[in-house]
N, C-alpha and C positions, 0 to 999 in steps of 0.2 A: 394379540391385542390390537388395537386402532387408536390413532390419537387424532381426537376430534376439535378443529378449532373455528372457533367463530367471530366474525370481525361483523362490528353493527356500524362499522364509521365508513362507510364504504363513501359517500357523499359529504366532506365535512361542510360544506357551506348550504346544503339542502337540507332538509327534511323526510326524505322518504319512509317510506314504512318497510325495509329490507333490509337484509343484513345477507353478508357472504359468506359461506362456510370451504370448509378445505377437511379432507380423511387423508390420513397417511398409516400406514401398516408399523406397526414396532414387533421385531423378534423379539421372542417370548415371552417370558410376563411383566407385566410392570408393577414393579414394587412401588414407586416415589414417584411425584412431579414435585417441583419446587421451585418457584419462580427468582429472576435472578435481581439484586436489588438494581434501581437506576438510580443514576445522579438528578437530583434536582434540578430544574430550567434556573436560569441565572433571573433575578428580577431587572427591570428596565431603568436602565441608568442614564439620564441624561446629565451632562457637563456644564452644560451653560444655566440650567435653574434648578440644580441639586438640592440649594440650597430654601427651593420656595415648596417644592413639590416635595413630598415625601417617595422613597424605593417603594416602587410596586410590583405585583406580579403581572406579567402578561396577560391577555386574554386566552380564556382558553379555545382558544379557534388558531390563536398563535401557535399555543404552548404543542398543541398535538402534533403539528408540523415539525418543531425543533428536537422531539422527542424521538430516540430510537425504537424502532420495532420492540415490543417485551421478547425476553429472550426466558426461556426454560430450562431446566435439565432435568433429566426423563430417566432413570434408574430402574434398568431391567434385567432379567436374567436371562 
């Protein structure tokens, strides 16, 4: 089998019209993929006007940055 993966954020601050892909070979077959869960991004806490401003979430142009790669587990025979 082949595991075929595709990343469309190759540019995060642009806009192009491309995305990057990647093949890699898995001995023999594959029964499963199953992605691995992640931690939530922390929302944005400031100290000094906690109190005026509501927790918010970052943007996401932040968030993709602070986030780890997605991670898989691939279950084969």
């Amino acid at each position: 089998d082949i595991l075929w993966c595709v990343n469309h954020d190759t540019f995060p601050f642009q806009k192009p019209m491309m995305e990057t892909q990647m093949t890699t070979r898995v001995d023999g077959h594959s029964w499963a993929l199953s992605a691995i869960d992640e931690l939530k991004v922390d929302k944005i806490i400031t100290p000094l006007n906690k109190d005026h401003i509501p927790i918010t979430d970052s943007p996401v142009v932040v968030q993709q940055h602070m986030l780890p790669p997605k991670k898989f587990v691939l279950l084969s025979a």
